[in-house]
N, C-alpha and C positions, 0 to 999 in steps of 0.2 A: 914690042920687045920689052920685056920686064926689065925694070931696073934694080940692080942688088942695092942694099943699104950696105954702108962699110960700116955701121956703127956695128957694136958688140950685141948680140940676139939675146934674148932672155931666156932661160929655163925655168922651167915652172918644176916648183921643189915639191915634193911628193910626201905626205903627213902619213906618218903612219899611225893606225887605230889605236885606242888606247884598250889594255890585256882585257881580258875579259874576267869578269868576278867569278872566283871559285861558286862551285853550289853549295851551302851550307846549310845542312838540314837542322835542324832545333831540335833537338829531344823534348820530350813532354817533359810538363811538372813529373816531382817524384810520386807524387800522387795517382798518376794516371798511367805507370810502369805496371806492366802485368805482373812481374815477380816480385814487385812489393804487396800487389793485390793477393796473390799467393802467400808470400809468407805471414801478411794479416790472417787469411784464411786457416792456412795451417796452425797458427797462434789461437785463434779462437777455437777451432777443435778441441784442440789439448786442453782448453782452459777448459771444456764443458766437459770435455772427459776426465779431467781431474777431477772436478766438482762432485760428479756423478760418481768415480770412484772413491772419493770421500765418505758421501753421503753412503754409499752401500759399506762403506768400509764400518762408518760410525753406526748402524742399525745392525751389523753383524756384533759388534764388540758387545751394544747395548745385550742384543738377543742372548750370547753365552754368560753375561753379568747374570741377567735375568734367572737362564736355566739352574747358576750354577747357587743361587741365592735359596732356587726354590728347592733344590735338592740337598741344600743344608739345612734347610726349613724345615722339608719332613724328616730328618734325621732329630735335629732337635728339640721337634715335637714329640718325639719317642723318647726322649730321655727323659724330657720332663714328665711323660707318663710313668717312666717306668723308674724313678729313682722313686725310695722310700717315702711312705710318710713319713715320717719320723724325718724331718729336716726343716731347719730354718737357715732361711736368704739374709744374708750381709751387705745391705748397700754397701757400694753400687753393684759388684758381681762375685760376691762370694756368696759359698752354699755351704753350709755346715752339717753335714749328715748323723741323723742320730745324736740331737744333742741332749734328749731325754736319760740315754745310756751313761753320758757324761757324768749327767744328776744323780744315777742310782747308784753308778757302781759303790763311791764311797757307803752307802748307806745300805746295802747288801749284809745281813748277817746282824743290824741293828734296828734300822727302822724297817727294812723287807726282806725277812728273815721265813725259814719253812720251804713250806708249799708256797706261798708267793712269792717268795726269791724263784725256785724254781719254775714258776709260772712266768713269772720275767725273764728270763733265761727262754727257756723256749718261745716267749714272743719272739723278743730280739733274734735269737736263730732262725726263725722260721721267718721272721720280712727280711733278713738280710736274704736268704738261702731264693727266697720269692724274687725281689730284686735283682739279684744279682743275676739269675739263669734266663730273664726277661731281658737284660742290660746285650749280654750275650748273645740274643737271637737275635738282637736287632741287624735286620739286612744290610749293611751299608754299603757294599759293594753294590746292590742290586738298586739302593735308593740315588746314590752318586752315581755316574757317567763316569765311563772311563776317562772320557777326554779333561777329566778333573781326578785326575791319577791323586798329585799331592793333597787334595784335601783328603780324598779319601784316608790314604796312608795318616795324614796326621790324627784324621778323627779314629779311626781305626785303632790306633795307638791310645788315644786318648779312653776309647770307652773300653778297651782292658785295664787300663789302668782303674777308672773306676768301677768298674764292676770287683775287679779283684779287691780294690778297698773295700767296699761293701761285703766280700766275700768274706772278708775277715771278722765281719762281727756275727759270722756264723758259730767261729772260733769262741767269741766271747761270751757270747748265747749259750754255748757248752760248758764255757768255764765257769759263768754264775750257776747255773743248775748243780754243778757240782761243788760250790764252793758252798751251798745252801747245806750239806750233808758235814759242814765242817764247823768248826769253830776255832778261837783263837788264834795262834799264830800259822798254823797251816790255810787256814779262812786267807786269812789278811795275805800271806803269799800267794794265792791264785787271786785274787784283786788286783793287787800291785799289777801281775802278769795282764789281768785284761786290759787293765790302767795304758799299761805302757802297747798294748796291741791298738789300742784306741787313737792311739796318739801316733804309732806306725799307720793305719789306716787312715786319719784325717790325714798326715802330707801323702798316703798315695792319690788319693782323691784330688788334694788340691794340682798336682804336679796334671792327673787324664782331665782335667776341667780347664786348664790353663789353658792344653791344647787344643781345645774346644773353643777356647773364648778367644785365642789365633786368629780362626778361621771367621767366626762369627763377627767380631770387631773388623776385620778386611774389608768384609761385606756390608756392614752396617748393619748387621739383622739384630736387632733388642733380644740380649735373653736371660731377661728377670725369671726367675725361679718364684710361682707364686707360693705365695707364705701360709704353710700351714698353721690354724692357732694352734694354741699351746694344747695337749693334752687335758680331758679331767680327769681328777685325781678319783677311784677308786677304791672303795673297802679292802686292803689286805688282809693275811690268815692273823695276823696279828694284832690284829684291831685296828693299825694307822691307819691313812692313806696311803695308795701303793701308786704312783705314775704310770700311767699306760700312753702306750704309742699312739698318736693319731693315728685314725683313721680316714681321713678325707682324702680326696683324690688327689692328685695333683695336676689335672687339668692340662 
């Protein structure tokens, strides 16, 4: 027969577990995100598509510089053929047209008097009248590209203007010749008259050359006017020397 214990029984206390740790995943370095990897990506595209549309941007601009240098080039290649002899260049870019005429008018009816006043007179007429309808054909529509509208118009403007100067000492050409059949005070008034058309003619010129040298200073292109020498002077009906127009080219 089992005997009880009276004492007090023990319970045995029961521990409970300790929580359990959350799972904590670690994100990668920022380095190692795919959508940083992406927007590196996308970043460098753009940076070589920029570059590349630069570079084609910059060889486009160069190319119409180019075109548009050369198409004023042979335009002012044609001027310079086709303006008179009878001109001299004023550093750095003035041109003086006919500055032989300057020299004679005064001296029409004293030192180049007759038939060689009259023979001066129809020189002068006849290189203005040559000049000027050459100044005129020049193509410049056809030698400029449309897509260079304003230069066009400016030069356009500018080479009426100078051919119509020019045109004007066709004027003076006519009036020496007749002022050769004159003397005294009616002489000396058709002088005056060419006098003062010379001097209308030189600022038209100066005003179609300004617009010229516009376009041509924009672009950088040199346009020295080469220098014809001066004239030799010539036997007149009068015994002097009579001044005659150059003849050389103007290159």
């Amino acid at each position: 027969m089992a005997i009880k214990s009276k004492g007090r029984t023990r319970s045995r206390r029961t521990v409970s577990a300790a929580p359990k740790r959350g799972l904590v995943v670690r994100k990668p370095p920022i380095w190692r995100r795919r959508w940083v990897w992406l927007v590196v990506a996308v970043a460098a595209v753009a940076g070589i598509l920029v570059g590349v549309f630069s570079v084609l941007h910059s060889h486009a601009v160069k190319a119409k510089a180019d075109r548009e240098t050369l198409a004023v080039r042979k335009v002012l290649n044609q001027l310079r053929a086709k303006l008179p002899d009878d001109r001299r260049a004023v550093p750095p870019d003035v041109v003086v047209i006919f500055p032989s005429v300057t020299q004679d008018l005064p001296k029409i009816g004293k030192d180049i008097r007759g038939d060689a006043a009259k023979q001066r007179g129809k020189e002068i007429a006849d290189q203005a009248k040559t000049s000027s309808t050459a100044l005129l054909a020049i193509p410049v529509d056809a030698l400029i590209p449309a897509e260079f509208q304003t230069d066009r118009d400016t030069i356009t403007d500018g080479m009426f203007l100078i051919s119509r100067s020019i045109g004007l000492y066709q004027q003076v050409g006519a009036m020496v010749q007749t002022a050769a059949d004159l003397s005294g005070p009616d002489q000396k008034s058709i002088i005056d008259q060419a006098i003062q058309l010379t001097q209308q003619a030189g600022s038209l010129f100066d005003q179609g050359y300004r617009k010229i040298l516009n376009v041509t200073n924009r672009l950088n292109i040199p346009t020295t006017i080469p220098f014809n020498p001066p004239p030799a002077p010539s036997p007149g009906a009068s015994g002097t020397s009579t001044p005659r127009p150059s003849a050389s080219s103007s290159g």
